[in-house]
Each structure stands twice: as structure tokens, then as C-alpha cells.
MIKE-675915 format. One line per 5 residues: for each residue z, x, y of C-alpha. Coordinates in Angstrom, 3 decimals, padded with zeros to 6 digits. Example, Ala and Ser with C-alpha at 12.3 -4.5 7.8 and 13.67 -1.06 7.14 Angstrom:
residues 2
007.800,012.300,-004.500; 007.140,013.670,-001.060
end
This chain:
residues 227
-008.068,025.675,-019.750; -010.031,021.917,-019.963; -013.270,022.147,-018.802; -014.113,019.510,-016.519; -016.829,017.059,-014.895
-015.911,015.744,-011.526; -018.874,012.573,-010.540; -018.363,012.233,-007.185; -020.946,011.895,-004.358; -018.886,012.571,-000.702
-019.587,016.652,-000.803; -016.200,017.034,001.493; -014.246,015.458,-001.340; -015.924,017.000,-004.106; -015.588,020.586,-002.787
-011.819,020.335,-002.105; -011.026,018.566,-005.577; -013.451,021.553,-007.324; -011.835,024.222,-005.502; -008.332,023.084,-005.853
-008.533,021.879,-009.913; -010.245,025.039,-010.086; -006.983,027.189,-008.831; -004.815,025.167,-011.403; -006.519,026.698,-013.974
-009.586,024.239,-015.196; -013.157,025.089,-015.295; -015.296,022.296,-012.874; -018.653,021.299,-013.431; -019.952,018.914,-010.584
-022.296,016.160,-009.861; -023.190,013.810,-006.810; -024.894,010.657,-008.651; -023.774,008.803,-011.858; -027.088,009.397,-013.726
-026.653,013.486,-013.205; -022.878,012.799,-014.140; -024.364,010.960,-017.180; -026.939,013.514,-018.768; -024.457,016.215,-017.938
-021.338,014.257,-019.902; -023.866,014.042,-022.557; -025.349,017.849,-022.776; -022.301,019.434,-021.929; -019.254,017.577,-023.718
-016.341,018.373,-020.986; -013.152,017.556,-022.176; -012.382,014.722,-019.356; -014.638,013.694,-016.845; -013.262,012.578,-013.304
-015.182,009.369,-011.872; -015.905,008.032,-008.411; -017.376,004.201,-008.632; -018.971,004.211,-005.447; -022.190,006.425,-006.446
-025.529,005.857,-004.621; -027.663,005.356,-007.627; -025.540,003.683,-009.739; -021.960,001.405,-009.727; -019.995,003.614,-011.606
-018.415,000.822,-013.594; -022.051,000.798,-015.205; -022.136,004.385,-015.597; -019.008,004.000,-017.519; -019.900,001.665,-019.548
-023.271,003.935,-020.458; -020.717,006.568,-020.998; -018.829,004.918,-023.614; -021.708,003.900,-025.635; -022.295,007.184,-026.369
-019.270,009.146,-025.936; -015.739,009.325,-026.273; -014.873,012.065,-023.341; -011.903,010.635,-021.430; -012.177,009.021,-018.271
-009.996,009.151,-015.068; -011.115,006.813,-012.226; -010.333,007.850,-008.874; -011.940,005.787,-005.961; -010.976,004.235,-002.884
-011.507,000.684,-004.602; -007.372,-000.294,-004.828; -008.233,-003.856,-005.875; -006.253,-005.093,-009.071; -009.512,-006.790,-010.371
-011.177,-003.356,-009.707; -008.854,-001.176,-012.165; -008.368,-003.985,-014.311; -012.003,-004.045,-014.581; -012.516,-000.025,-015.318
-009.897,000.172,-017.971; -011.267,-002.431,-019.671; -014.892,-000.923,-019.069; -013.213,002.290,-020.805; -011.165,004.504,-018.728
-008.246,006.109,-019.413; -006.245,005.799,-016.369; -007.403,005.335,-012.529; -005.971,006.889,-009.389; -007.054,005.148,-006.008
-008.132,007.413,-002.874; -006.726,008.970,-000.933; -004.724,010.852,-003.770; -003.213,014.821,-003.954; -004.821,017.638,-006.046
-001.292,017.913,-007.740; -001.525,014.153,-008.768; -005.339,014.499,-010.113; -003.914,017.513,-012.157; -001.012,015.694,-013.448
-003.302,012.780,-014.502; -005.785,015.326,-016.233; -002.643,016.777,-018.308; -001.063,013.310,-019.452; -004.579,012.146,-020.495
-005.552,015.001,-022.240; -002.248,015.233,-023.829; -002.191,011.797,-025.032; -005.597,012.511,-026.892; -003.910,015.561,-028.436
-001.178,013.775,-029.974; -003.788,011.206,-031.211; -005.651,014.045,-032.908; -002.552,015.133,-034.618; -002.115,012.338,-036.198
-004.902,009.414,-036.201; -004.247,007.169,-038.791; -001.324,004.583,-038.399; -000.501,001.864,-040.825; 001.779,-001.420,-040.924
001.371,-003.181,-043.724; -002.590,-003.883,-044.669; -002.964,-002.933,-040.770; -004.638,001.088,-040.598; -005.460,001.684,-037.114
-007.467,005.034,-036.672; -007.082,006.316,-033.064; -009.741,009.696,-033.697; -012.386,007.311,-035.241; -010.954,004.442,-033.151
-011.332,001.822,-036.347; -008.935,-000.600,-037.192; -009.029,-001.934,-041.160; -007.118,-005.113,-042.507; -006.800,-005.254,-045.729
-009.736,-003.249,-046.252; -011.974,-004.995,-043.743; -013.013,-003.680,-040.655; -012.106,-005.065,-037.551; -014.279,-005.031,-034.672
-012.303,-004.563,-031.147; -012.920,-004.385,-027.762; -011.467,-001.353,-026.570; -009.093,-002.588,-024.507; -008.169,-004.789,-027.648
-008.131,-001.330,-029.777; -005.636,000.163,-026.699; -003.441,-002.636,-026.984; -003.443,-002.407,-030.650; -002.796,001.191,-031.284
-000.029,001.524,-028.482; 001.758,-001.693,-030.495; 000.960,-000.409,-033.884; 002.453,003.261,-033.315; 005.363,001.429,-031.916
005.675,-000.881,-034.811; 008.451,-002.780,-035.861; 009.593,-002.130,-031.564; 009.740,-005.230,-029.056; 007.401,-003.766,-026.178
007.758,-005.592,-022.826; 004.395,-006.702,-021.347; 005.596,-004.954,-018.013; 005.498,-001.108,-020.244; 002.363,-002.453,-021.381
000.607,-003.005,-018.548; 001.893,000.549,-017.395; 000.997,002.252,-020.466; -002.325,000.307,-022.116; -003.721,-000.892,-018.255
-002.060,002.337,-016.543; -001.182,-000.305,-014.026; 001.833,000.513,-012.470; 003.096,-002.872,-011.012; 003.390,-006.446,-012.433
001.059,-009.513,-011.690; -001.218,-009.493,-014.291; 000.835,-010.969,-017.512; -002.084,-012.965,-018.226; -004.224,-010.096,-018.782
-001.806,-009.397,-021.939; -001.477,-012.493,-022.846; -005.426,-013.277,-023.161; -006.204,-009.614,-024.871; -002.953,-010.631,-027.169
-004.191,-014.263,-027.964; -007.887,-012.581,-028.826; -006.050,-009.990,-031.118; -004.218,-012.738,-033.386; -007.837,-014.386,-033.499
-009.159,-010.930,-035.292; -005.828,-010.541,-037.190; -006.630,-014.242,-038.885; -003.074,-015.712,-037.426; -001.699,-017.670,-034.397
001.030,-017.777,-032.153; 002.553,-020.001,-033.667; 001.513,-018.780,-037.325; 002.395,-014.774,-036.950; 001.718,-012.493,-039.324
001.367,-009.234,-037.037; 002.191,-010.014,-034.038; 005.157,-011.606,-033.015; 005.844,-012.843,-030.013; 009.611,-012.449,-028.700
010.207,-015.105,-026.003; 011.431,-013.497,-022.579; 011.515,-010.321,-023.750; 007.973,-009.371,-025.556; 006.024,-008.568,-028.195
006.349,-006.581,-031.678; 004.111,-005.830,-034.139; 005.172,-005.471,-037.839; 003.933,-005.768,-041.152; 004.196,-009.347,-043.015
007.596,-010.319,-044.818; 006.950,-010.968,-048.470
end
């Protein structure tokens, strides 16, 4: 059973998504504004916390980012904002994955499972390594060569999804869908910028790779350095 926080400040909505997470088995703890949601993440530690953005004391982009400065809880979006900007914008504030209104209470619960299960697997085993790369997905550092990196963590995401798929050309369509959770094309440039600021960390170039290697029409693939 995950026990659950569900922000969300239309009473109709939060009822019916209480009630019906409740029936598949999760424990729901609610609250109407982003600062209640806030102290409550804080005090209580749920094991996911659901997230409306439109909150009437607070964005809840900003509550997010307050959330992440202090805690690592997982974070599912789900608003009526279906804007690309907008969920670009979240998961790069911190979320986990977004889900835009109006939405099922099977497809919240299916979002709460993958998320949660993805952080198990992490837990099981949080330390991968290519070469002088270790990327630490519990502790969410990243060392090369001894020194630590400091990430964004969208740039950490990005890292950790390449690095545990090293040596594997990844398209930037599956990452998109798998880093972003963004389940359509459009936005190359995203991965292209958050790639381009990732050499600049790793010391190398697109032209000069040591890490990551750019496959032309096809992707990108991280592995360790030859020689």
C-alpha cells in the first residue's frame, strides 16, 4: 500500500480521486492549497505526492520547486494545463511524470505504480559506472574521475537514463518519452540543449567526445573513453 498526498484545490475532483485511489488500495492524505500540501510533504513523508498547478495561494510550479529543495518524494503532475511549455517546464522543475485533466482513476493509478516502481529499481541498485563516470541515482550524485559534478536535475535524468543504458544508441524520440515523460515529438531541441550542457560538465564537445557520442540520424550513446 503507498501512502499518498493528493494537492489539489477543486473539492469535486479531490473527493473522487481520494475515494477512488483509496479503493485501489493506497492510503490518501489531502490538501486544497500548495503551502498545506508543502508542510504536510514535509511532516509526513508520503511516498508520492499527486500535484495540481493551479492552487490559489501558490503556482504549483513554485511549490514544486520548494518541494525539491527539501525533498525527494516523487512527483506526478496532473492539471488541466496541456501546453508543451507547461510539462516541459514541470519536469524540468522536478516531476516525475505529468498527466493533463481530464484523466481516469485507472490512469492516475497506473502512473502512481510505474513511478514508484521506477524508484524501486533505483533503490536496488544506485550506483552505475562507465568508465571514471559513477552516477548515484539514491543520492542522485554524479562523480568523474573523482570529482563531483553538479547537475540540474533534468541534466541528472538525462544522465542516469543514458548511463544505465550505456554502451546503447538511445533515440531522442525514447528520450523524450522516458526522461521528459512526453509522449509525442517536437521538442528535439530540448535534448539537444540539456545534451550540449552535459558535454560542458563532462569537459568534452561534440565534436571532441569522450562520453557522449552523438550518432547522426539515429541518436545518442554514452560509453566509457577508448584507451
Amino acid at each position: 500500500m503507498a501512502h499518498l498526498l493528493l494537492i489539489e484545490d477543486d473539492a469535486t475532483i479531490r473527493t473522487a480521486l481520494t475515494r477512488a485511489l483509496t479503493e485501489r488500495g493506497h492510503a490518501v492524505a489531502s490538501a486544497r492549497t500548495a503551502m498545506d500540501g508543502l508542510s504536510q510533504a514535509v511532516a509526513d513523508r508520503p511516498d508520492l505526492v499527486v500535484l495540481d498547478l493551479g492552487l490559489p495561494d501558490m503556482d504549483g510550479r513554485e511549490m514544486l520547486r520548494m518541494l525539491r529543495a527539501v525533498s525527494r518524494v516523487p512527483v506526478i503532475v496532473a492539471t488541466a494545463r496541456d501546453d508543451e511549455t507547461e510539462i516541459i517546464a514541470a519536469l524540468d522543475a522536478g516531476a516525475d511524470d505529468y498527466l493533463t485533466k481530464p484523466f481516469g482513476a485507472g490512469q492516475l493509478d497506473a502512473r502512481v505504480r510505474a513511478v514508484l516502481r521506477r524508484g524501486s529499481e533505483e533503490d536496488e541498485d544506485p550506483t552505475v559506472t562507465v568508465g571514471g563516470l559513477r552516477v548515484n541515482a539514491r543520492a542522485r550524485e554524479v562523480e568523474l574521475d573523482g570529482r563531483r559534478l553538479e547537475l540540474t536535475p533534468r541534466e541528472f535524468d538525462l544522465l542516469h537514463y543514458l548511463a544505465t543504458r550505456a554502451g546503447e544508441v538511445v533515440s531522442k524520440r525514447e528520450l523524450l518519452t522516458e526522461v521528459w515523460q512526453v509522449p509525442y515529438g517536437g521538442a528535439d531541441k530540448t535534448v539537444d540543449v540539456h545534451l550540449s550542457w552535459l558535454r560542458r560538465k563532462l569537459g568534452e564537445t561534440a565534436q571532441n567526445a569522450r562520453y557522449l557520442h552523438t550518432v547522426r540520424g539515429v541518436g545518442v550513446k554514452l560509453a566509457a573513453p577508448q584507451g
